[in-house]
mmCIF file of the N, C-alpha and C atoms, coordinates in Angstrom:
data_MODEL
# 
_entry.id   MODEL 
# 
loop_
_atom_site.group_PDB 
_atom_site.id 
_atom_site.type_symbol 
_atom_site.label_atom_id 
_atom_site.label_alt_id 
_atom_site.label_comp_id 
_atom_site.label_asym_id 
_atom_site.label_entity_id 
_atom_site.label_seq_id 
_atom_site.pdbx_PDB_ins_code 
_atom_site.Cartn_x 
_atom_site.Cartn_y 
_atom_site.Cartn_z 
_atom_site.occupancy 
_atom_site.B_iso_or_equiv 
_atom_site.pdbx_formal_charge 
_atom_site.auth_seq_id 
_atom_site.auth_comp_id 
_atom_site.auth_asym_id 
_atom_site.auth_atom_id 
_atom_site.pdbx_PDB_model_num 
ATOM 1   N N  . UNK A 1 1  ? 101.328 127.775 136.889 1.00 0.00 ? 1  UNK A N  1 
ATOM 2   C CA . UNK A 1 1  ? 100.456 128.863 137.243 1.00 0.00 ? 1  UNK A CA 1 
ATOM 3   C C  . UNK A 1 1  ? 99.041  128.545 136.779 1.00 0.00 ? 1  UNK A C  1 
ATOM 4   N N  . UNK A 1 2  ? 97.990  128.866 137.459 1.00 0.00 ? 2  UNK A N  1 
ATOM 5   C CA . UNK A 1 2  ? 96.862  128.782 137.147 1.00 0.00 ? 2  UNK A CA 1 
ATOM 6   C C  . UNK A 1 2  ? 96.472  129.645 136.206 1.00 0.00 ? 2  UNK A C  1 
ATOM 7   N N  . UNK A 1 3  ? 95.578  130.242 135.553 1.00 0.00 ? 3  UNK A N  1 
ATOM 8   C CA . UNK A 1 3  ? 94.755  130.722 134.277 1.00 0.00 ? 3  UNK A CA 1 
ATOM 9   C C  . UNK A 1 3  ? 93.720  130.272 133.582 1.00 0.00 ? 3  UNK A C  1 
ATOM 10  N N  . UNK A 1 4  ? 92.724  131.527 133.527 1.00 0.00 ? 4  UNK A N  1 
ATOM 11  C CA . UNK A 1 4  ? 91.465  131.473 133.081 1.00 0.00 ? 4  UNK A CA 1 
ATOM 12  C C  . UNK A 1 4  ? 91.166  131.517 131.812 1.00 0.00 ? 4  UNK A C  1 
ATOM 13  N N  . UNK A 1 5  ? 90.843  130.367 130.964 1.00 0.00 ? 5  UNK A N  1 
ATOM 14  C CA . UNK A 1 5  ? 90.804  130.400 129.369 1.00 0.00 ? 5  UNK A CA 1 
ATOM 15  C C  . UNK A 1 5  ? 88.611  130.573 129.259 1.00 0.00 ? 5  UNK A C  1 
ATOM 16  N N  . UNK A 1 6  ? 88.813  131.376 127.914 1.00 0.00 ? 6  UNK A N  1 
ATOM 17  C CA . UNK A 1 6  ? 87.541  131.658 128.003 1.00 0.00 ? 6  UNK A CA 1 
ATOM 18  C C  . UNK A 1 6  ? 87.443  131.055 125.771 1.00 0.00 ? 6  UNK A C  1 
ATOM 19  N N  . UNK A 1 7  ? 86.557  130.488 126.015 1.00 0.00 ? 7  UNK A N  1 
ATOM 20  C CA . UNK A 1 7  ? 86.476  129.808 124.477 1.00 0.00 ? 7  UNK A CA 1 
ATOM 21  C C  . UNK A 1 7  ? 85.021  131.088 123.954 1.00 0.00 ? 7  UNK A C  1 
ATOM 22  N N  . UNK A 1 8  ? 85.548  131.200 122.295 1.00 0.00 ? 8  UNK A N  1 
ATOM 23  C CA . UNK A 1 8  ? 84.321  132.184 121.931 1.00 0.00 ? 8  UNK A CA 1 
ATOM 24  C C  . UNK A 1 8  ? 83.819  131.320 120.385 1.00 0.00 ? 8  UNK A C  1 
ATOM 25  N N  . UNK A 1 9  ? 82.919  131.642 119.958 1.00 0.00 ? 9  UNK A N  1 
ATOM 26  C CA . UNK A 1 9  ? 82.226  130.940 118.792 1.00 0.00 ? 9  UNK A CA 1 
ATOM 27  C C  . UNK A 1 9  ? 82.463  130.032 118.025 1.00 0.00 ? 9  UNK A C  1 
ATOM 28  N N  . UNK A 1 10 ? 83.197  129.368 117.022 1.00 0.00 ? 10 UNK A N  1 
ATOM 29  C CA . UNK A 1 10 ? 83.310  128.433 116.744 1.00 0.00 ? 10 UNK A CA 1 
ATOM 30  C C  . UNK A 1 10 ? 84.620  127.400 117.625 1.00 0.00 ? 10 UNK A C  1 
ATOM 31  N N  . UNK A 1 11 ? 85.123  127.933 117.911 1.00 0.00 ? 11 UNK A N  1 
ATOM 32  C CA . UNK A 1 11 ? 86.204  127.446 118.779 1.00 0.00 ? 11 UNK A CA 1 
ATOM 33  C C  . UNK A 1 11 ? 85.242  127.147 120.237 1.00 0.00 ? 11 UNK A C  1 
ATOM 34  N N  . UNK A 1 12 ? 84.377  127.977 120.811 1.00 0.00 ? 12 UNK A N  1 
ATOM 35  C CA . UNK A 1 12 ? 83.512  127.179 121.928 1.00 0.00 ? 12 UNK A CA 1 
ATOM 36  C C  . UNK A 1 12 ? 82.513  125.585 121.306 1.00 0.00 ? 12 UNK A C  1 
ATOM 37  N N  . UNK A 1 13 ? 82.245  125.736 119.801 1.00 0.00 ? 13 UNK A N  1 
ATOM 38  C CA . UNK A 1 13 ? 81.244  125.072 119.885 1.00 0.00 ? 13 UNK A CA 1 
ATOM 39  C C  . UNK A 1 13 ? 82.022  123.833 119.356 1.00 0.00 ? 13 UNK A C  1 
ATOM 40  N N  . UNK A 1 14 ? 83.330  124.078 118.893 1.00 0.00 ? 14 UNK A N  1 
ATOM 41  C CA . UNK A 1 14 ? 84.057  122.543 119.244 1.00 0.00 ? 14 UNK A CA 1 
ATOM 42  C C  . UNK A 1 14 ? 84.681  122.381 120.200 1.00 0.00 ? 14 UNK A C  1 
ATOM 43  N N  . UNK A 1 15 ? 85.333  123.159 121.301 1.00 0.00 ? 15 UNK A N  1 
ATOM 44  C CA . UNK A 1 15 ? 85.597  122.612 122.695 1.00 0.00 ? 15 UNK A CA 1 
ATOM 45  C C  . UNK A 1 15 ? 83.975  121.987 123.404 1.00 0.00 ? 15 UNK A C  1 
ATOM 46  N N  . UNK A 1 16 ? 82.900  122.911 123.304 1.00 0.00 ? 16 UNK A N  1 
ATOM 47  C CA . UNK A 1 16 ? 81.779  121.885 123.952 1.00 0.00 ? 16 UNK A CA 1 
ATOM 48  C C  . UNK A 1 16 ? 81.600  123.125 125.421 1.00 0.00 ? 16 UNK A C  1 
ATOM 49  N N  . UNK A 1 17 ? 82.447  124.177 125.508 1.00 0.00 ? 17 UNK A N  1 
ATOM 50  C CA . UNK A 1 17 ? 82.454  125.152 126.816 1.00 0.00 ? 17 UNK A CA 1 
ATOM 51  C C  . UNK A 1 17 ? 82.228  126.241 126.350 1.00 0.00 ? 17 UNK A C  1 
ATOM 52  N N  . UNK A 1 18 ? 82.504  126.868 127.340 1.00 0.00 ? 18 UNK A N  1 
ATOM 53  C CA . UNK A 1 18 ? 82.326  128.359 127.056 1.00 0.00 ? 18 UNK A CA 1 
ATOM 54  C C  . UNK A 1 18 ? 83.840  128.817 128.098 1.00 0.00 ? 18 UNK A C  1 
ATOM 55  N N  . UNK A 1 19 ? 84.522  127.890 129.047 1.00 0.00 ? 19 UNK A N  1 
ATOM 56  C CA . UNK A 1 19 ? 85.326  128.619 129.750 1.00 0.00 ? 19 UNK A CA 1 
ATOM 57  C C  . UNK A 1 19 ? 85.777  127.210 130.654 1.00 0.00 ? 19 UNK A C  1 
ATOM 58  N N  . UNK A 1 20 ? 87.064  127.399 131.417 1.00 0.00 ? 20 UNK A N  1 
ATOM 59  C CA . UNK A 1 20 ? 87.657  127.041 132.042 1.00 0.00 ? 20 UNK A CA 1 
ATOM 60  C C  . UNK A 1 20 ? 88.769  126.875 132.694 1.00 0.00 ? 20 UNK A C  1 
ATOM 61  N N  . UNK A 1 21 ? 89.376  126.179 134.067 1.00 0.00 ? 21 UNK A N  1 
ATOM 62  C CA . UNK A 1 21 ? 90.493  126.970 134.361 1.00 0.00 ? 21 UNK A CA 1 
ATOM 63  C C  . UNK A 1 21 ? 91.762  125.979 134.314 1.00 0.00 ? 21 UNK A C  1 
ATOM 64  N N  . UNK A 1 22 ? 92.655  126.380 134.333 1.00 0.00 ? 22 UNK A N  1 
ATOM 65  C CA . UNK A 1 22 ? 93.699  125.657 133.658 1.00 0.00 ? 22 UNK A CA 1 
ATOM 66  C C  . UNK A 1 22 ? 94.984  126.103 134.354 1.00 0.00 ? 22 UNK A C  1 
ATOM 67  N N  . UNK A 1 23 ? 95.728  124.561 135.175 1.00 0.00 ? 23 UNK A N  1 
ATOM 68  C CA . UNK A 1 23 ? 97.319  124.633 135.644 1.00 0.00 ? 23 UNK A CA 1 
ATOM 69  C C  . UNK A 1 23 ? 97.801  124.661 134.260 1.00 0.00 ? 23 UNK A C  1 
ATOM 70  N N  . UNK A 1 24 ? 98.927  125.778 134.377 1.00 0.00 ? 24 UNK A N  1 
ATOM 71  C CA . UNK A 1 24 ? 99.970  125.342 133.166 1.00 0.00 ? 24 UNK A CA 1 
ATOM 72  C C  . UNK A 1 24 ? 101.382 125.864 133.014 1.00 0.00 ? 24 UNK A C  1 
ATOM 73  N N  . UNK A 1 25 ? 102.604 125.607 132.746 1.00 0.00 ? 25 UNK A N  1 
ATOM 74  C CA . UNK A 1 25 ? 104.151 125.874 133.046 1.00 0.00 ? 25 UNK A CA 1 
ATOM 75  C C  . UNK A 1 25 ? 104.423 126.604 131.620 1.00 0.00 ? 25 UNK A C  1 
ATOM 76  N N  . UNK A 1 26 ? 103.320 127.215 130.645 1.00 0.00 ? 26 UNK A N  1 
ATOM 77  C CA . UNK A 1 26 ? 103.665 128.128 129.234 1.00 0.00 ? 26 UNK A CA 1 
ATOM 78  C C  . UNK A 1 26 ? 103.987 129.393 129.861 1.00 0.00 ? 26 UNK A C  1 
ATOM 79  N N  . UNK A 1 27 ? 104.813 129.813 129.222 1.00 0.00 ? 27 UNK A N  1 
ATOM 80  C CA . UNK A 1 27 ? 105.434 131.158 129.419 1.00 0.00 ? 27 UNK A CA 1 
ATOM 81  C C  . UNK A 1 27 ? 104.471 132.345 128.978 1.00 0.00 ? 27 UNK A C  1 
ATOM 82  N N  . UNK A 1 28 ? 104.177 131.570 127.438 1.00 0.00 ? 28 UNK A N  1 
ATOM 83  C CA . UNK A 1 28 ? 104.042 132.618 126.511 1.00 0.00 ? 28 UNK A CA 1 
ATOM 84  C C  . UNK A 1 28 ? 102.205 132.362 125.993 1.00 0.00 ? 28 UNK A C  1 
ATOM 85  N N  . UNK A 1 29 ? 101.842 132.959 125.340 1.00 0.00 ? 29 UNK A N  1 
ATOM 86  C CA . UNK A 1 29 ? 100.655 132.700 124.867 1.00 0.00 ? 29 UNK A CA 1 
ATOM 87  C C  . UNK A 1 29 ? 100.487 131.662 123.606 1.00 0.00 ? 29 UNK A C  1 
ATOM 88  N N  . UNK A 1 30 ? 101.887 131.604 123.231 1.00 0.00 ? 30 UNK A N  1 
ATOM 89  C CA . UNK A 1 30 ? 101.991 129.994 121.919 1.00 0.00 ? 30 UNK A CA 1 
ATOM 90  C C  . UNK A 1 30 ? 102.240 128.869 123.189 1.00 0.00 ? 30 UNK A C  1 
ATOM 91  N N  . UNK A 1 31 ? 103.234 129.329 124.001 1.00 0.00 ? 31 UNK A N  1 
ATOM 92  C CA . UNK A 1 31 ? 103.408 127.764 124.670 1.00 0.00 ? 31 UNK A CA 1 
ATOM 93  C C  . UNK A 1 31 ? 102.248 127.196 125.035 1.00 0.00 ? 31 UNK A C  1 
ATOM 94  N N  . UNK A 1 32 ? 101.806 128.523 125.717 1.00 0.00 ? 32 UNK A N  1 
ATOM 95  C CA . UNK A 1 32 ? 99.840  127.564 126.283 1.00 0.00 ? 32 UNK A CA 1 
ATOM 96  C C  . UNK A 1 32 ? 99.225  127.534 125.247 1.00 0.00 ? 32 UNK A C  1 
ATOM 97  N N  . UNK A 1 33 ? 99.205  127.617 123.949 1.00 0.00 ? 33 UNK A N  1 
ATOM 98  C CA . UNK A 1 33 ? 98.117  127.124 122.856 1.00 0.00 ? 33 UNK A CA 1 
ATOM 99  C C  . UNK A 1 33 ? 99.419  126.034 122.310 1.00 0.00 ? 33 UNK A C  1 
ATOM 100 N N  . UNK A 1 34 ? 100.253 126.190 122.217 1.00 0.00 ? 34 UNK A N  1 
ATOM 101 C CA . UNK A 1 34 ? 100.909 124.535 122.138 1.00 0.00 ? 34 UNK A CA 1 
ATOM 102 C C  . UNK A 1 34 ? 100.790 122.823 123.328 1.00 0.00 ? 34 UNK A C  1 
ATOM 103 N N  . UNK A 1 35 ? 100.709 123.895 124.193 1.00 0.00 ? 35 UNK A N  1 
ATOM 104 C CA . UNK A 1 35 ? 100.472 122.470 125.405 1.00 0.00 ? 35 UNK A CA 1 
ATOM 105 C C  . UNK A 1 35 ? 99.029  122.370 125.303 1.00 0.00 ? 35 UNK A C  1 
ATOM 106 N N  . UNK A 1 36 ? 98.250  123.046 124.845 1.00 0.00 ? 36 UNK A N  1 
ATOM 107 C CA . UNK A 1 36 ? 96.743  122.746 124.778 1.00 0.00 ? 36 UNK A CA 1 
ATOM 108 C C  . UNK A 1 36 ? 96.600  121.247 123.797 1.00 0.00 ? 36 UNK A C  1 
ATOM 109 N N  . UNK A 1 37 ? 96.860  122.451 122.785 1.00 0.00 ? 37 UNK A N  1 
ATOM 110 C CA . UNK A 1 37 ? 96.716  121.110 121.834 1.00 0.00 ? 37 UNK A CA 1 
ATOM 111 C C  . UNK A 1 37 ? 97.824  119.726 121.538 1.00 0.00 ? 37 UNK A C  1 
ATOM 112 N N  . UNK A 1 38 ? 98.916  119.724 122.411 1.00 0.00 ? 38 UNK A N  1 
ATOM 113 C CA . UNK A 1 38 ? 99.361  118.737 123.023 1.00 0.00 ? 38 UNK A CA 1 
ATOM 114 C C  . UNK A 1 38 ? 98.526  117.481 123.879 1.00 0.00 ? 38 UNK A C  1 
ATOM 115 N N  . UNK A 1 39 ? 97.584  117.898 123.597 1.00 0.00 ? 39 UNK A N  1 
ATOM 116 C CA . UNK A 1 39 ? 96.501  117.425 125.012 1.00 0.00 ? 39 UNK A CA 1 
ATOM 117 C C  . UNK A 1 39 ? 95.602  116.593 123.832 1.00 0.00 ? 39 UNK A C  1 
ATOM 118 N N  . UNK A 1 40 ? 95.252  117.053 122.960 1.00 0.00 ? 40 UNK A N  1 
ATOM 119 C CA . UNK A 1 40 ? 94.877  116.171 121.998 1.00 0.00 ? 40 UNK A CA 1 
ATOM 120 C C  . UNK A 1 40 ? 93.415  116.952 121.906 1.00 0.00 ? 40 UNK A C  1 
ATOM 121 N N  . UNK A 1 41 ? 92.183  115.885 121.721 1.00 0.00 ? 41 UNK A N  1 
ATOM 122 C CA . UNK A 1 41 ? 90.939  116.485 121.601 1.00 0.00 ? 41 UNK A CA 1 
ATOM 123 C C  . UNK A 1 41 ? 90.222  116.563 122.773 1.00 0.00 ? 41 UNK A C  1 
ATOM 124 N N  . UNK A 1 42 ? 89.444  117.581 122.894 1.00 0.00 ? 42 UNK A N  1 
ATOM 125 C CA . UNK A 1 42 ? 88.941  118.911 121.819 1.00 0.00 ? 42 UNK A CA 1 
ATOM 126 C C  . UNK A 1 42 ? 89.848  119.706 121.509 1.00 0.00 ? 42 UNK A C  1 
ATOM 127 N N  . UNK A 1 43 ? 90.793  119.834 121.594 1.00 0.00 ? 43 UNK A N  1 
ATOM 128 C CA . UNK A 1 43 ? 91.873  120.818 121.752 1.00 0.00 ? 43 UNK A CA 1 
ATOM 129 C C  . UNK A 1 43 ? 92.912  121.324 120.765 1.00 0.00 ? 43 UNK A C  1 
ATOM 130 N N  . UNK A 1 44 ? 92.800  120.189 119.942 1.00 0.00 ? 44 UNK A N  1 
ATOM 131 C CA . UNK A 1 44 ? 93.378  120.403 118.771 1.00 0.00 ? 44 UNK A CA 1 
ATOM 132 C C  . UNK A 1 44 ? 92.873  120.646 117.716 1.00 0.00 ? 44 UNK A C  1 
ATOM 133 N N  . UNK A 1 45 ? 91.158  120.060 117.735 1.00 0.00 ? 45 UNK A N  1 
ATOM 134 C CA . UNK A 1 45 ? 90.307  120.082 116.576 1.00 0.00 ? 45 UNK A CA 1 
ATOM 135 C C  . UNK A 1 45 ? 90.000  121.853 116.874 1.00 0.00 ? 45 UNK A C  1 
ATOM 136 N N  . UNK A 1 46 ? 89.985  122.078 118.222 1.00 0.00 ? 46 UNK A N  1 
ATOM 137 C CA . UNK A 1 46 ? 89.543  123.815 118.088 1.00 0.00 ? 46 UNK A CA 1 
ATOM 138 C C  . UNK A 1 46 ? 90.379  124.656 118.016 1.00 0.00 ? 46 UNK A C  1 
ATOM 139 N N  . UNK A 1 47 ? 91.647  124.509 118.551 1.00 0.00 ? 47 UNK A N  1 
ATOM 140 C CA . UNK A 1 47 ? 92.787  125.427 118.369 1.00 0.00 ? 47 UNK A CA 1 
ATOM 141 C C  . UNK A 1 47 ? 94.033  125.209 117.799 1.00 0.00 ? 47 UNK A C  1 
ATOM 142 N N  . UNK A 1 48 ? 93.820  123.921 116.825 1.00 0.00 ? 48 UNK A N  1 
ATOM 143 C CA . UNK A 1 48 ? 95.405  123.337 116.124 1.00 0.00 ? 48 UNK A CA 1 
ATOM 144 C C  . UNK A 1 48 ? 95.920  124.240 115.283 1.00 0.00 ? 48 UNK A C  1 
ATOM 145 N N  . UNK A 1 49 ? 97.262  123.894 114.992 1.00 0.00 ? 49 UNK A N  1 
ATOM 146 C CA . UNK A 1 49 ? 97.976  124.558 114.446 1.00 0.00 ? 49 UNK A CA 1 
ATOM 147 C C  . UNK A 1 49 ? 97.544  124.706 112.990 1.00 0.00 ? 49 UNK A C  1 
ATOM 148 N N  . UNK A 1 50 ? 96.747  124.444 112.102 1.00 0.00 ? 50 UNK A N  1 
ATOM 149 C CA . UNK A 1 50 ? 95.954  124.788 111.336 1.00 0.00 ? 50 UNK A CA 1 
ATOM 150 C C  . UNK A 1 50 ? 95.154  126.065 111.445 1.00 0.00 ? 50 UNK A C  1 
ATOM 151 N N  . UNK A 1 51 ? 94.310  125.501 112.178 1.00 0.00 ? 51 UNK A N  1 
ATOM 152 C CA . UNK A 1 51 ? 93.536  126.631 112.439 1.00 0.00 ? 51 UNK A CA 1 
ATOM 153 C C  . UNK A 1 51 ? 93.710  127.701 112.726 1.00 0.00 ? 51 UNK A C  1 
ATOM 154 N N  . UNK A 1 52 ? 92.926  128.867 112.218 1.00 0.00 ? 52 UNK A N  1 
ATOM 155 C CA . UNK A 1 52 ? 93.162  130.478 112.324 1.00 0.00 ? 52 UNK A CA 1 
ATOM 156 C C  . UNK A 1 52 ? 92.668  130.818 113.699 1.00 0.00 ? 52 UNK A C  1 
ATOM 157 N N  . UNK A 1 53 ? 92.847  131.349 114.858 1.00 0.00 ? 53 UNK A N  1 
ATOM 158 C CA . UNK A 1 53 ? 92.485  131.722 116.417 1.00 0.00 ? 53 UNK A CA 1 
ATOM 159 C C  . UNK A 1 53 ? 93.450  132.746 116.430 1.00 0.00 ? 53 UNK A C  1 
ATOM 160 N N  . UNK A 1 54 ? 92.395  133.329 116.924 1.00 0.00 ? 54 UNK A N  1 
ATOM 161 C CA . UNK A 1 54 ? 92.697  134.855 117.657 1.00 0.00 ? 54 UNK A CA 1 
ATOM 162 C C  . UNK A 1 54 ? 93.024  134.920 119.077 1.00 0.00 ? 54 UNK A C  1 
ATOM 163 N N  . UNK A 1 55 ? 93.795  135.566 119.514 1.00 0.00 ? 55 UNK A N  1 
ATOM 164 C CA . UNK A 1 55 ? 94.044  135.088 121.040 1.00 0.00 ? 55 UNK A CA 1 
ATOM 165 C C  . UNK A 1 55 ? 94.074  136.607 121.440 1.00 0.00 ? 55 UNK A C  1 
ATOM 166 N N  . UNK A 1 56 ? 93.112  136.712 122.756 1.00 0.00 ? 56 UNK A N  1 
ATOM 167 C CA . UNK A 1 56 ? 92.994  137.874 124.176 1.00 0.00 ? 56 UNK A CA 1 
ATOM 168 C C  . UNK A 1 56 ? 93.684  137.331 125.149 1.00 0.00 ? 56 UNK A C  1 
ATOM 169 N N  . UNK A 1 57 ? 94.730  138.555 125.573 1.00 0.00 ? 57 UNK A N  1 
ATOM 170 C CA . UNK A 1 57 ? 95.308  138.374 127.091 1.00 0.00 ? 57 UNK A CA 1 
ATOM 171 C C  . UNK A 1 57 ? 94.270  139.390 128.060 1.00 0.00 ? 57 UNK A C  1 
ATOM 172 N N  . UNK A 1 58 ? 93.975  139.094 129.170 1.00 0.00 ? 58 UNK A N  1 
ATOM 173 C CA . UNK A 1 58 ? 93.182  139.984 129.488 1.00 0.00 ? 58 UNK A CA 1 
ATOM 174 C C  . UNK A 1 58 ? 91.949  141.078 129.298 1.00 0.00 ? 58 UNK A C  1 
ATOM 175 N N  . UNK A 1 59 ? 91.644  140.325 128.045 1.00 0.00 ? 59 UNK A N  1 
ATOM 176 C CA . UNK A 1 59 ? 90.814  141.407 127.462 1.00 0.00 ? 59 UNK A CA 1 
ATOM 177 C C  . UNK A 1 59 ? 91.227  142.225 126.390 1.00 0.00 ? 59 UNK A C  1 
ATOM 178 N N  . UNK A 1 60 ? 92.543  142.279 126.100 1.00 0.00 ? 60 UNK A N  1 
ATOM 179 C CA . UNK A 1 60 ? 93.445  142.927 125.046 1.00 0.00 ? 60 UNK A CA 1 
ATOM 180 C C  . UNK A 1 60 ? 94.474  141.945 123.998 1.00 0.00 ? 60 UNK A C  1 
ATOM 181 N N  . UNK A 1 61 ? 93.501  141.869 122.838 1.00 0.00 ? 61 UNK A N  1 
ATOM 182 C CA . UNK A 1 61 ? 94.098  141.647 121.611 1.00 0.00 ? 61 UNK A CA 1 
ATOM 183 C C  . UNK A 1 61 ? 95.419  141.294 121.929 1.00 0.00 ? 61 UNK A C  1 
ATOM 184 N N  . UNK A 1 62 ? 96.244  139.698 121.648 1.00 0.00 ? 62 UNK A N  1 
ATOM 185 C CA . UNK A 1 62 ? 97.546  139.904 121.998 1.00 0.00 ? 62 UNK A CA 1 
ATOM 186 C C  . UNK A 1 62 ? 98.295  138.679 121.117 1.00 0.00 ? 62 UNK A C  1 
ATOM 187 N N  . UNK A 1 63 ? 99.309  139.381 120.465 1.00 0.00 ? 63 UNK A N  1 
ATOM 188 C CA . UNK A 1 63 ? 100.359 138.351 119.858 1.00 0.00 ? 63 UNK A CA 1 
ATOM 189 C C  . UNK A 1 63 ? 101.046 137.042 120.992 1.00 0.00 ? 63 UNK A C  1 
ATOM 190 N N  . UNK A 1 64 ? 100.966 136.062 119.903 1.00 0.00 ? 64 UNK A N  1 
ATOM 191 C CA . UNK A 1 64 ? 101.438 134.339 120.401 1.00 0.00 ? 64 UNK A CA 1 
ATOM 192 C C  . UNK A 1 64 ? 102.823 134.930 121.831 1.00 0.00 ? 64 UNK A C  1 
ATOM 193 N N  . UNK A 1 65 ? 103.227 135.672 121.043 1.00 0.00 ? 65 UNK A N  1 
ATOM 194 C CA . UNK A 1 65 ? 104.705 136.206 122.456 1.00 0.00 ? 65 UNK A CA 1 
ATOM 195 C C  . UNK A 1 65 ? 104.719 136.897 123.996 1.00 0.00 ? 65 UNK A C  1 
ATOM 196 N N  . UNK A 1 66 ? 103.357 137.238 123.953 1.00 0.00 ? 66 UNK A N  1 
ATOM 197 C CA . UNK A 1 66 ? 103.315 137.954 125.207 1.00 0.00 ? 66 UNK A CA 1 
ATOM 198 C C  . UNK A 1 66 ? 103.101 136.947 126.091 1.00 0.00 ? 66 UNK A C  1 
ATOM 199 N N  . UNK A 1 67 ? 103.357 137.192 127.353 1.00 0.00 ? 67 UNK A N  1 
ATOM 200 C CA . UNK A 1 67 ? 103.983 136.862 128.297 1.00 0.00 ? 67 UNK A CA 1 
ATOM 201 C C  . UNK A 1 67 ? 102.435 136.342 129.542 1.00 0.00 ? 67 UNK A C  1 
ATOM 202 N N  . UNK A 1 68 ? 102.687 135.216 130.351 1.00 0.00 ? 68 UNK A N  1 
ATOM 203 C CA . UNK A 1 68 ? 101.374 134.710 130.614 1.00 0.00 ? 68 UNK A CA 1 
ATOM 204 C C  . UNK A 1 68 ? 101.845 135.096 132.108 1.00 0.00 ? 68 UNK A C  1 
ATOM 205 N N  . UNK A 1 69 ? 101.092 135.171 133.164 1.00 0.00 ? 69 UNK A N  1 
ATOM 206 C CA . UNK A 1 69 ? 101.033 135.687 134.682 1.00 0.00 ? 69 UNK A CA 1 
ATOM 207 C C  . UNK A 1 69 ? 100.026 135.157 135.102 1.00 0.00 ? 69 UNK A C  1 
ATOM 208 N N  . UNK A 1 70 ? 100.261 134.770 136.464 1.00 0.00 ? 70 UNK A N  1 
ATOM 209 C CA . UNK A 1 70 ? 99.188  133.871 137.033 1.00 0.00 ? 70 UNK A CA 1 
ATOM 210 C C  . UNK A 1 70 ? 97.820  134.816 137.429 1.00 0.00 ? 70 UNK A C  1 
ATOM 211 N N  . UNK A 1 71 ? 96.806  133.582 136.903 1.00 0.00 ? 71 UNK A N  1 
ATOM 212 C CA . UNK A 1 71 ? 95.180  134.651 136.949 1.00 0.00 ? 71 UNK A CA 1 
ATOM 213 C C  . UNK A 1 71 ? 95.353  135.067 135.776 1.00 0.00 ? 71 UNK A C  1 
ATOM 214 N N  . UNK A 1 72 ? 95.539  135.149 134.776 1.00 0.00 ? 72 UNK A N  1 
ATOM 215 C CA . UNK A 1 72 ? 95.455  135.818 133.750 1.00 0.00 ? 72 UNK A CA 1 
ATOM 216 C C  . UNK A 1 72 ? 94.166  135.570 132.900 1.00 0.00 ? 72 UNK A C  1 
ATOM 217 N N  . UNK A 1 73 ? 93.489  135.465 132.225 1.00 0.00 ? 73 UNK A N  1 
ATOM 218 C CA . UNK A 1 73 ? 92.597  135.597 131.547 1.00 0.00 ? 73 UNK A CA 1 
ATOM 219 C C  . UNK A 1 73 ? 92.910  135.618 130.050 1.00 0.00 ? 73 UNK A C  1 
ATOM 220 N N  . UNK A 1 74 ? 92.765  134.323 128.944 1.00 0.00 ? 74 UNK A N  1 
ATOM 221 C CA . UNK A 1 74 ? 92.662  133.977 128.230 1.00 0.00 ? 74 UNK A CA 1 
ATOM 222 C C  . UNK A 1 74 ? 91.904  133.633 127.093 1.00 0.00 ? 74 UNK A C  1 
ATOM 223 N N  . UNK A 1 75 ? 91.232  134.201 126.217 1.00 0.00 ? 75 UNK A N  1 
ATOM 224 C CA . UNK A 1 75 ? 90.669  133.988 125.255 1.00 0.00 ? 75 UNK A CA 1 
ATOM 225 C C  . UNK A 1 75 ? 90.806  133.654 124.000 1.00 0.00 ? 75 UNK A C  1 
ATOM 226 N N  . UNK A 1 76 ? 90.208  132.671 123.725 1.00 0.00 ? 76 UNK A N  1 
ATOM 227 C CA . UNK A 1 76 ? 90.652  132.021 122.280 1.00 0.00 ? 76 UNK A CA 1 
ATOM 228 C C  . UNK A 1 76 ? 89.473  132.274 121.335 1.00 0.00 ? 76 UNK A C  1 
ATOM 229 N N  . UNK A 1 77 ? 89.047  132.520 119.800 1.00 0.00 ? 77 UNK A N  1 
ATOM 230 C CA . UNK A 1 77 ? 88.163  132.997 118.996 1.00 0.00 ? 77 UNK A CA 1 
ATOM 231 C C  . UNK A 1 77 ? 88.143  132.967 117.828 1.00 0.00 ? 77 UNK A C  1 
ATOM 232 N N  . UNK A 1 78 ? 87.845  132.887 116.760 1.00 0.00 ? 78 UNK A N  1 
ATOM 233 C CA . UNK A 1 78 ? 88.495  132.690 115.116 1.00 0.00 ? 78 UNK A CA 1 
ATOM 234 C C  . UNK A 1 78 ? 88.432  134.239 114.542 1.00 0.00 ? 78 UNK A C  1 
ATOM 235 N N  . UNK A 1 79 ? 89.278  134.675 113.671 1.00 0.00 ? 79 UNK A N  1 
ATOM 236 C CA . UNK A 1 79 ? 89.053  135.970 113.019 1.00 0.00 ? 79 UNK A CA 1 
ATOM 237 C C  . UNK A 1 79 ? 87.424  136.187 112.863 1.00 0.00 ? 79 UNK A C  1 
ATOM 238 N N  . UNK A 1 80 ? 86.944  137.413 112.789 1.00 0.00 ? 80 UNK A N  1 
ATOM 239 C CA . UNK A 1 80 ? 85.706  137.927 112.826 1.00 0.00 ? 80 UNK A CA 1 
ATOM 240 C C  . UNK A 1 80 ? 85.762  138.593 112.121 1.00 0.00 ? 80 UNK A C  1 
ATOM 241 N N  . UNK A 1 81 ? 84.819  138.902 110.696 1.00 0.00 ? 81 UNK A N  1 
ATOM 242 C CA . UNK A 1 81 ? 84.565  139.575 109.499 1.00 0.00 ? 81 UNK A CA 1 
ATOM 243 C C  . UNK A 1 81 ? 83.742  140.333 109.915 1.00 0.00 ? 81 UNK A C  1 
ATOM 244 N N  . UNK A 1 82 ? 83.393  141.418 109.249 1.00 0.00 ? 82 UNK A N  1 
ATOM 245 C CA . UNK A 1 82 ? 81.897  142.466 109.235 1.00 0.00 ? 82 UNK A CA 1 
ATOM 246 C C  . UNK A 1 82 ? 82.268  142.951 107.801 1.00 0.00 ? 82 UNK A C  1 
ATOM 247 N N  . UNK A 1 83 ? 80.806  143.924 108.113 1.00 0.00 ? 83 UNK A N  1 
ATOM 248 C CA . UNK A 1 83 ? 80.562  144.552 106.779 1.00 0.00 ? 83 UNK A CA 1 
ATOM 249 C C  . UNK A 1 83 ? 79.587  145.681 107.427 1.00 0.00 ? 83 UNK A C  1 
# 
């Protein structure tokens, strides 16, 4: 299925994008951040299994388990502090 990944602040400024679109056979929102960084670099240095990323399905905040549908809209981001 096709899907729209959208990269946000430090995770854009080591992928090198801001967005792009992506064939992929993940079910879930870990499988496609596992086959990502299966892929090697940039991909691992921005979203490895180390690293802390926040993941949007559609625009809505969403745990590694939910479920991916074609066209979907993907966002990847690191936790965000305020004060």
């Amino acid at each position: 299925m096709k899907v729209q990944l959208r990269y946000f602040a430090s995770v854009r400024e080591a992928m090198g994008r801001g967005a792009e679109e992506r064939q992929t056979s993940a079910s879930s929102l870990a499988g496609l951040r596992e086959e990502l960084i299966a892929l090697g670099e940039p991909y691992a240095q921005a979203i490895g299994g180390s690293k802390s990323v926040r993941m949007a399905l559609d625009q809505v905040m969403a745990d590694r388990d939910m479920p991916l549908r074609e066209g979907a809209e993907i966002a990847f981001f690191p936790p965000v502090t305020g004060g």
